[in-house]
N, C-alpha and C positions, 0 to 999 in steps of 0.2 A: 487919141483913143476915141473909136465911135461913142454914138450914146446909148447902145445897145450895152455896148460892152462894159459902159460906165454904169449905167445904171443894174446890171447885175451884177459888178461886184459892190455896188452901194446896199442890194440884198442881200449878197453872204456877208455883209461888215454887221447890216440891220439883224440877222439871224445870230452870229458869235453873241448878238447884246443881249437878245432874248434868255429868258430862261429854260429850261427843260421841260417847265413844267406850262408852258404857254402851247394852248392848243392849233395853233396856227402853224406852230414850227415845223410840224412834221408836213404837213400839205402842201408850206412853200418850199420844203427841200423838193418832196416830192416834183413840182412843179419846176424848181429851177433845174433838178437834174434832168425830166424829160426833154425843156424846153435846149438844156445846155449838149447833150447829145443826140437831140434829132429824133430820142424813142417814139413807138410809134404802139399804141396800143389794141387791141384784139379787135375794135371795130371794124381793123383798115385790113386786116387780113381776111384770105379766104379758108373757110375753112370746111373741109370735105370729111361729113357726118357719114354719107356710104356713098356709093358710084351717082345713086339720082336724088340725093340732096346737098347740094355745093351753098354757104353761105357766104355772106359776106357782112358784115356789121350786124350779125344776127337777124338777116332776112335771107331768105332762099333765092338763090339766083333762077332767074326763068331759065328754060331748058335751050333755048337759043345760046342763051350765052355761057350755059355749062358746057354744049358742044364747041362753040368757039375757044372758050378756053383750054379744052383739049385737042384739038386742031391747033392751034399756037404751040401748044409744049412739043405736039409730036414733029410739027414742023420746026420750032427751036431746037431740039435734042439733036436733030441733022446736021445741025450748019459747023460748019467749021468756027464760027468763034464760040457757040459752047465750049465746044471740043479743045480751043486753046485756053479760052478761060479757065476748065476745069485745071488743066495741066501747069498750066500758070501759077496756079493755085495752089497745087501740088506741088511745084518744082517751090515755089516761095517757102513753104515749111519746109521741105526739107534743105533746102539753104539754112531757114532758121534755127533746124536742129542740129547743123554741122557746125554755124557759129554759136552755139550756145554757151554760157557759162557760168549759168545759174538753172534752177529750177524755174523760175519765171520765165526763164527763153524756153527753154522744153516744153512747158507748158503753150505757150504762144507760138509756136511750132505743127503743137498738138495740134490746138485750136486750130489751125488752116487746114488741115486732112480729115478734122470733124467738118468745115465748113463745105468742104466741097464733098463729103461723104453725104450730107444734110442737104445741098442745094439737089442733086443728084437725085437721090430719092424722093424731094418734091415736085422734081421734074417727071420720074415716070411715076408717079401716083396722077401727074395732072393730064400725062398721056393718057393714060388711063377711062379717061371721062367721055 
């Protein structure tokens, strides 16, 4: 076992011990759940206020690089591996909801045709720019 991996389960053994009412405990779930899957929070994303204010960790991108990144999506949206990723995407949920056998597989199913419905529409919002 790495020492990554040891030393965060010696965190959730340290957190079971803690009490509820210890102010700390919610901050390091917090933290060990970001750290444990990769989240990534509103800084790191861009975020398009209208056509000529694009952010990105809450500063406004200059306008060179609000056009480059609409030049990127319209030239992404072209290519052929969008185009099989999206499909890829789609053909996986619906594999998922042919094997399904519970409501959690339906669900996670679902979830791939929201994913690639959502990737799609932030693609031509970024053509857009």
């Amino acid at each position: 076992m790495g020492l990554r991996k040891w030393y965060v389960k010696w965190l959730i053994a340290q957190l079971e011990i803690w009490t509820e009412k210890s102010e700390l405990q919610p901050l390091l779930s917090a933290w060990l759940v970001r750290d444990l899957y990769n989240l990534v929070d509103e800084s790191e994303l861009v975020k398009i206020v209208s056509l000529d204010n694009v952010q990105r960790g809450g500063h406004r991108l200059a306008p060179e690089a609000v056009q480059s990144l609409g030049r990127e999506a319209s030239e992404f949206a072209d290519t052929t591996l969008w185009k099989s990723l999206l499909m890829d995407i789609r053909w996986q949920g619906g594999k998922a909801l042919e094997r399904s056998k519970t409501v959690e597989d339906i669900v996670a199913g679902k979830m791939l045709f929201y994913l690639a419905e959502l990737l799609e529409r932030k693609v031509h919002t970024l053509k857009k720019l």
